[in-house]
C-alpha positions, 0 to 999 in steps of 0.5 A: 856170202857163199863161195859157189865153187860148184861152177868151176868143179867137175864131178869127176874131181869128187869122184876122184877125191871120194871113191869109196866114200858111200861104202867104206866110210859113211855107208847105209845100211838099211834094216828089215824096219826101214825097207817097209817104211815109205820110199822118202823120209827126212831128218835133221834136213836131209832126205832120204829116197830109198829105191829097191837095193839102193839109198841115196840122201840129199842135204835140204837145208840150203846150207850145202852138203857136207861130204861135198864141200869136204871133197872139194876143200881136200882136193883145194887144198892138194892143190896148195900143197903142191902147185901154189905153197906160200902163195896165200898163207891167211888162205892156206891156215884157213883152209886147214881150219876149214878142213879140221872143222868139217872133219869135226862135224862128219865124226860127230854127226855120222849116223854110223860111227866115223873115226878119225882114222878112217877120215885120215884114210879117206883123205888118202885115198882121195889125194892118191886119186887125184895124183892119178888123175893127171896134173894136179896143178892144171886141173879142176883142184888147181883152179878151185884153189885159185877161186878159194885164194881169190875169195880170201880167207874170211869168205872162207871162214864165213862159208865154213861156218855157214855150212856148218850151222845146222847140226845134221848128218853129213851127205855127199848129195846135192854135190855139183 
């Protein structure tokens, strides 16, 4: 059974959890060889569509996109940290479980080398956008905790552990 955060996310959320994602940490860069390759392409059930300039790829295999669910776990568990501690603690270890093993598969399944560092400095960037954005507590982040506390931690852990059974590059789309 998956958790369907996506109800309750606004895409605004991720963008402010993930504002320099596509360029500074899991960026495409495309060759001389690939721009004369047809305008799709798949791997490892992600879909690559390239259009002039730009390249955007979709995760296909039913499972969710990783980057995706990363950025709405991150902004849960913000969330946690600072409107609902102590509220749920089977939750909250399962939702850092759940972060260290995404943050597992990004860095090992990145088609362009991703550090922890600069995952770390992601994360940052992405919790100081989410301060800026306004209270934390009232806001999509909160409410996306409450969903995750109310699911329990082992719809949580099922979920994690659904996302990440197939090994595939990690993409950001389709996110919401």
């Amino acid at each position: 059974m998956r958790i369907h955060y996506r109800a309750i996310l606004s895409v605004g959320l991720v963008a402010a959890l993930l504002p320099n994602w596509p360029s500074q940490v899991a960026a495409t860069q495309t060759s001389k060889a690939e721009e004369t390759q047809p305008n799709t392409a798949s791997s490892q059930g992600v879909e690559t569509f390239r259009s002039g300039d730009g390249t955007v790829k979709v995760d296909r295999t039913g499972k969710g996109a990783v980057l995706c669910t990363w950025g709405i776990l991150e902004a849960a568990r913000t969330a946690e940290r600072e409107c609902f501690r102590d509220d749920d603690k089977a939750v909250e270890a399962e939702l850092d479980r759940s972060i260290s093993r995404i943050d597992a598969f990004i860095i090992h399944n990145s088609v362009r080398p991703v550090t922890p560092a600069a995952l770390e400095a992601e994360r940052l960037r992405g919790i100081q956008a989410l301060h800026a954005s306004g209270n934390i507590c009232k806001s999509d982040a909160g409410k996306m905790y409450e969903a995750i506390r109310a699911g329990g931690a082992s719809r949580l852990e099922a979920s994690t552990t659904d996302l990440l059974s197939i090994p595939r590059e990690p993409v950001i789309n389709p996110c919401l």
